[in-house]
C-alpha positions as CSV (number, residue, x, y, z in Angstrom):
1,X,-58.4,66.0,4.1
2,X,-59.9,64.1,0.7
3,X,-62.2,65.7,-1.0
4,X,-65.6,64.3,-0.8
5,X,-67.2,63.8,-5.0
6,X,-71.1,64.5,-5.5
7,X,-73.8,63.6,-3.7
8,X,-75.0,59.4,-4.0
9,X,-77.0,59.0,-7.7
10,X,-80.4,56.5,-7.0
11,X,-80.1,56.6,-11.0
12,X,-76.4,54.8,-10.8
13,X,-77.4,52.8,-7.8
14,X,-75.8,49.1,-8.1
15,X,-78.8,46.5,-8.6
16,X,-77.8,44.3,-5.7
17,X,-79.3,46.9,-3.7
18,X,-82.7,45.3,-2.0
19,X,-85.6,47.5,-2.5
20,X,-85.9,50.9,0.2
21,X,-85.2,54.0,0.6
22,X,-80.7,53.4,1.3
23,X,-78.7,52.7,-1.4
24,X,-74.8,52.6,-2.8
25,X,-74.2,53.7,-6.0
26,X,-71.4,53.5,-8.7
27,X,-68.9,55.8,-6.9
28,X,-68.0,53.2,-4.4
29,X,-64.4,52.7,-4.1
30,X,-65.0,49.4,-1.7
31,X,-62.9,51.1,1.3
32,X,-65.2,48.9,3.9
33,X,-66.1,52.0,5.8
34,X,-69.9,51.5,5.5
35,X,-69.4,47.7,6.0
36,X,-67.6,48.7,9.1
37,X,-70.3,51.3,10.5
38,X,-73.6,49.1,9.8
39,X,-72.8,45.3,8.8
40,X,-76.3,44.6,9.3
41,X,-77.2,47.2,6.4
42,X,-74.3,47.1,4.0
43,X,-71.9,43.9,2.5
44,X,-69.9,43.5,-0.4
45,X,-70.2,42.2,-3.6
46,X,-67.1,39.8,-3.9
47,X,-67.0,39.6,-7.5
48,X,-67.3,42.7,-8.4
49,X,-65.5,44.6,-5.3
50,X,-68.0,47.2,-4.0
51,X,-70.4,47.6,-0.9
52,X,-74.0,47.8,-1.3
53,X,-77.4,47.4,0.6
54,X,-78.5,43.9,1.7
55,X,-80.8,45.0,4.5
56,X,-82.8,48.3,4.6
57,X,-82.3,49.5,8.4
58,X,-85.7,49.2,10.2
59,X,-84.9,49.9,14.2
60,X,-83.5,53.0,15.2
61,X,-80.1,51.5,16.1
62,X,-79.6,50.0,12.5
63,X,-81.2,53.7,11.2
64,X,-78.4,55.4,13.3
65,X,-75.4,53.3,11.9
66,X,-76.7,53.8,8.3
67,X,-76.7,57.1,8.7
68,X,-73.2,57.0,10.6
69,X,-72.2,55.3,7.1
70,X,-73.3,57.7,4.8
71,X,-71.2,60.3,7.2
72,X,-68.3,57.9,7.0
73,X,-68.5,57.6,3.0
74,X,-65.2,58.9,1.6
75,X,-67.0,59.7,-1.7
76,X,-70.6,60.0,-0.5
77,X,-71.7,56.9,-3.3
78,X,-73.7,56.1,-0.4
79,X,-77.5,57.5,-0.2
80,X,-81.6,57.9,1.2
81,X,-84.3,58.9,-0.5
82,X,-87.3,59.0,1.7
């Protein structure tokens, strides 16, 4: 089983991230996973090679899968504050 690092930093969030309370910070190692569980929340920056938020989750179903991502986060770079 990998260990899991720290908890998501808002402070080292990646600026792509649009404006809300889900975001992906500087840990992310780009493994797809939250791309995989919400594609309607998260995509990936192509250039740069990690995931962050394009589309803060508004309906319960997109709320769910975000939350299923931060679950699914290998190295929890993935957070909420709300």
């Amino acid at each position: 089983m990998q260990q899991k690092l720290a908890m998501a930093d808002k402070k080292a969030s990646w600026p792509d991230n649009v404006q809300g309370p889900y975001f992906v910070d500087d840990q992310c190692i780009d493994c797809d996973a939250c791309r995989t569980e919400a594609p309607e929340v998260f995509t990936r920056n192509d250039k740069h090679g990690y995931s962050y938020v394009h589309h803060q989750p508004v309906t319960p179903e997109e709320i769910k899968r975000a939350k299923s991502a931060i679950e699914a986060c290998p190295v929890e770079a993935i957070g909420c504050k709300d």
